[in-house]
N, C-alpha and C positions, 0 to 999 in steps of 0.2 A: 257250382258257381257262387259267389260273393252274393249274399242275402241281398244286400243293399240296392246291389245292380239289378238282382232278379227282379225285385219287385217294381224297378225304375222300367225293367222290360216288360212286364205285365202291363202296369200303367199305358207304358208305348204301343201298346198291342190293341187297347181296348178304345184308341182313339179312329175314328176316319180319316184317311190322307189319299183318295183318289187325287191322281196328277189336277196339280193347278191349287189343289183344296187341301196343302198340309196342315194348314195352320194349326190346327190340335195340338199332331202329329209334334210339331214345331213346338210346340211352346213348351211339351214335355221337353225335348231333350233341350232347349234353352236351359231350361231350370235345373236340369243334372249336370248341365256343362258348365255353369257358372258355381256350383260345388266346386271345382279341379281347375280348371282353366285360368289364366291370367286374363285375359281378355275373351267375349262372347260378343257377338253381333249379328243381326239379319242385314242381308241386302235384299234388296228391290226386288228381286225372282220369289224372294223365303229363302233362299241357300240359309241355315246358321251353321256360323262360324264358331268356333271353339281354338283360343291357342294357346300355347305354351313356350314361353319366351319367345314372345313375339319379336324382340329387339334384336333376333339373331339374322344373318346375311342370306345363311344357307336355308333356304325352305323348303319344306317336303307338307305334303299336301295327303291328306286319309279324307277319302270321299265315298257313303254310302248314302244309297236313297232312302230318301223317306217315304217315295209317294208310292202308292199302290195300285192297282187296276179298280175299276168303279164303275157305274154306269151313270147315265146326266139323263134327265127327265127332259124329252122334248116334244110332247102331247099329251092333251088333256079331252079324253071323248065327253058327247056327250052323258056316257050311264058312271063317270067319274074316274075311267081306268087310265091308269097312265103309262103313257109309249117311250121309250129310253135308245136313247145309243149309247155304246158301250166306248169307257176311256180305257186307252191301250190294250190291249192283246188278252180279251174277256173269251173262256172256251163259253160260248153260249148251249152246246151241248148239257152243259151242267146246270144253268139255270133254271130248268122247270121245275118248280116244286118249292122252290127255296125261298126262306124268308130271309125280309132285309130292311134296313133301317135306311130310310132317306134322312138327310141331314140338311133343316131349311133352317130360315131364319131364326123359328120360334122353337126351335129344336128340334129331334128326330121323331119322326114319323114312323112306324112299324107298317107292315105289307110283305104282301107276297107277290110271287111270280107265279100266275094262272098254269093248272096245266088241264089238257083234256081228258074226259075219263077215259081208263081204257076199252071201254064197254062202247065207247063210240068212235073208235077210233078204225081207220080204213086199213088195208093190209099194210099199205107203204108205210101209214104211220107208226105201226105196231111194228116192223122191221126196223124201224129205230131213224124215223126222217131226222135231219138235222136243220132245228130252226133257226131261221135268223134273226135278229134283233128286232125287229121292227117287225116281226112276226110275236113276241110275247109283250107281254101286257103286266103290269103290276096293282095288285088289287089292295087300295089301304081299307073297304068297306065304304067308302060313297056312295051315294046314291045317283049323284050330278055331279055336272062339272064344278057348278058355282059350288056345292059343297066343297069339291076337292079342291079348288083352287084356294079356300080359307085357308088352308092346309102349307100346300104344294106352290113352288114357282118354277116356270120352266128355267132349265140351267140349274135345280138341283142338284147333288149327287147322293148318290145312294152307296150301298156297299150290301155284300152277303153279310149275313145276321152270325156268325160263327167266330168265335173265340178261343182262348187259352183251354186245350182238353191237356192234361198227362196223360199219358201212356206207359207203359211198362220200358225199364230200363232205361232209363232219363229220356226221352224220346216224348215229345208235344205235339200236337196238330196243334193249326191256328190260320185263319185267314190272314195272310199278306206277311206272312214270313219272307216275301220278296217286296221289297228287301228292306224290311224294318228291322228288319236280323239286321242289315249291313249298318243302317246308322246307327244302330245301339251299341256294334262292336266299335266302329270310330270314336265316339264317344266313350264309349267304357275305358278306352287305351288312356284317357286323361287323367282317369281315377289309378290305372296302374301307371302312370308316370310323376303322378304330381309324389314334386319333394326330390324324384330323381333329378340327378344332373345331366341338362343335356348340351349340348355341343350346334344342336340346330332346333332354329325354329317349327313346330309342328301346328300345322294348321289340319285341325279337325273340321270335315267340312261333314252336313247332313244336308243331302242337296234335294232337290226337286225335280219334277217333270222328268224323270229319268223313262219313266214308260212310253214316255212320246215324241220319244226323240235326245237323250242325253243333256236337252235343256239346260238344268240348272250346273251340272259337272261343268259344261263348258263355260258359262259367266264366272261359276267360279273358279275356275282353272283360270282366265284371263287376269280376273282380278285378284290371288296370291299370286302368279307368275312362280312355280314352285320348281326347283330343279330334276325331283321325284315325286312321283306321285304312286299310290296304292288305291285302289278302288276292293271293298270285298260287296258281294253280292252272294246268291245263291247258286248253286252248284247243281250239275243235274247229279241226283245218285242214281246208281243202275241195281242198287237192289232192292226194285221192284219191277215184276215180272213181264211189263211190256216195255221196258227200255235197252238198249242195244248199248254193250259197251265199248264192238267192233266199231261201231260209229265215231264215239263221243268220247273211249278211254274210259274204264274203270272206278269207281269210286263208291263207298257203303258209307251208311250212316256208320257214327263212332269210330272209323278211320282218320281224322283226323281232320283239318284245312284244306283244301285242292288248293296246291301252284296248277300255274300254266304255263305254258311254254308255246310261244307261235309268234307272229311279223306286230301283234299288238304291243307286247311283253318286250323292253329292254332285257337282252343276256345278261349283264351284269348284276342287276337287281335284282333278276331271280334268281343267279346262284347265291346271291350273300343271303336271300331269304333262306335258302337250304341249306347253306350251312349255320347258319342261327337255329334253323330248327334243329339238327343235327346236336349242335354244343348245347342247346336248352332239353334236349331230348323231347322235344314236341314230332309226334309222327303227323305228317303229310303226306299225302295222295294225289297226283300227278293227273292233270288232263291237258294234253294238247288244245289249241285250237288254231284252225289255221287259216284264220280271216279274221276281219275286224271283232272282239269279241260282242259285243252290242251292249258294253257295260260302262259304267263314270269311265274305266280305263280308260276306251277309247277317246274320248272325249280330253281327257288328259293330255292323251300324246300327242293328238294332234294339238293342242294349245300354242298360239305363239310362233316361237320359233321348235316348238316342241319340247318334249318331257318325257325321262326315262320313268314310265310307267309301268306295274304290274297286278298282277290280279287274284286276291285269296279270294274262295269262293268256300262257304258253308254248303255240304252234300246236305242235299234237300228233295225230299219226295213229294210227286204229286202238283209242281210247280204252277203256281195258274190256277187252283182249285181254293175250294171252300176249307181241305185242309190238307193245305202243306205240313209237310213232318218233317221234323229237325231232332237232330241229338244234342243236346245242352254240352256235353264233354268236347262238342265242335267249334260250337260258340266261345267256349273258354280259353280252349289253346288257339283259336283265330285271335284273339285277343291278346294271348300272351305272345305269339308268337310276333305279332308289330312291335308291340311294347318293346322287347328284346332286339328287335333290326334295330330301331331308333336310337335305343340308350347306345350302340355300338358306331353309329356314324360320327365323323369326327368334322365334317361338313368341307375335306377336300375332296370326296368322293366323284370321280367325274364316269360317265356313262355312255362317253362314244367309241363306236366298236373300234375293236383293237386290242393289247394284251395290259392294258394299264389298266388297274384297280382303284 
């Protein structure tokens, strides 16, 4: 990967963006998009915008989230411990044990997540109970409440305490590769376009609230009104040994981009993506899916009167966890592989079914 971009994803990595709370998150790729972009801007949600010839008719819309899963502080006991619900789709399984940084006003706060010993634990526990939210506790070392309240305000958020590891083989764990891999690929596409000529105008979106609900995709779907749209996200990969590829379709780290194919995904848009990848010699990996994908897509398509929308997805292990694993060589050619759809649109392209291209 381009030095320049990696270290703009590190940067993007090391920030906090639980849904609702990008702004970090946000203000990095602000600053990298207005490198490349003719125009940058926030709206009202935090969507930022990134574009490239804005003054074109024909719009196509690149949509990845910025926001992550998190937990929000909503009690304060009396011996200082603090009680949390979890924002979007938290495996609380994982959480015993783990450190993590609350993010308040006066900055971040370090703490952990209590667990019990196992020396007192009952058979059920030690069979492996699964706890729920409002069952663990987060300890920053208070003594009191009013100690911890100097601190802490309820409606914080918090995040696991886990970063940037390498790995052998290009291959990174990191908290919240889902899906800050996606806005950093949307955003990179500006750095491989700028200077290119293009034919349509490309709205780069880094959107929000994507964890709880497709949120920010759909304000900003409303407000470009784009004729296509791409959303990338994470991918599940199945080469790790408790995922089923009977289920879900096939796909390894270093294999390339996942297309998809199902009632989300416009036909047309995914084959010119396949064939782009095909003539750039970018290999892709193939996963169906055959309902709403739960991704910016959807939120895309349905926009409006609607939009031919599709969905590259980076294979990603681990999804949901403290350390998602990604292969950089995936990240690259998801990358290259927009860039290459875009610079070929000539902005008559139309999208409703039928044999016209």
């Amino acid at each position: 990967m381009n030095a320049k971009a990696t270290e703009f994803l590190k940067d993007l990595l090391r920030q906090p963006t639980p849904s609702g709370y990008e702004q970090p998150g946000q203000a990095v790729v602000a600053a990298y998009m207005r490198q490349y972009a003719d125009k940058v801007h926030t709206d009202v949600h935090g969507n930022v915008h990134g574009l490239l010839n804005p003054g074109g008719a024909y719009r196509v819309m690149l949509a990845g989230h910025c926001d992550e899963i998190g937990l929000m502080i909503m009690h304060i006991d009396d011996k200082g411990l603090l009680y949390f619900s979890c924002v979007g789709g938290v495996n609380t399984a994982l959480l015993q044990g783990e450190r993590i940084r609350i993010h308040t006003a006066r900055g971040d706060i370090p703490g952990v997540i209590g667990a019990k010993p196992i020396h007192l634990m009952d058979d059920k526990e030690r069979a492996g109970k699964t706890w729920k939210a409002h069952e663990l506790w987060i300890d920053i070392g208070a003594k009191t409440r009013k100690s911890a309240e100097k601190h802490v305000a309820l409606g914080d958020v918090a995040t696991i305490d886990s970063h940037w590891t390498e790995l052998l083989d290009g291959r990174v764990a990191c908290r919240g590769f889902d899906d800050r891999i996606g806005a950093f690929i949307v955003t990179d596409v500006l750095r491989l376009l700028k200077n290119k000529p293009l034919k349509v105008a490309v709205h780069a979106v880094s959107t929000v609230q994507e964890e709880i609900g497709l949120r920010g995709a759909q304000t900003a779907a409303f407000s470009v009104e784009p004729k296509a749209g791409i959303a990338v996200d994470v991918g599940f990969a199945t080469d790790q040994p408790d995922v089923d590829p009977k289920r879900i379709g096939e796909a390894v780290l270093g294999g390339g981009p996942i297309t998809h194919r199902g009632p989300n995904f416009n036909p047309h848009l995914v084959n010119r993506l396949d064939s782009v990848a095909r003539k750039a010699k970018i290999k892709t990996q193939m996963q169906p899916i055959a309902r709403g994908s739960g991704t910016d897509a959807n939120a895309m398509q349905l926009s409006r009167t609607g939009v031919a929308a599709g969905l590259l997805s980076v294979p990603t292990r681990y999804i949901h966890s403290p350390v998602e694993v990604i292969c950089l060589d995936d990240v690259r050619d998801t990358a290259r592989l927009i860039a290459a759809y875009l610079t070929q649109l000539d902005g008559s392209e139309r999208f409703e079914p039928g044999d016209h291209r």
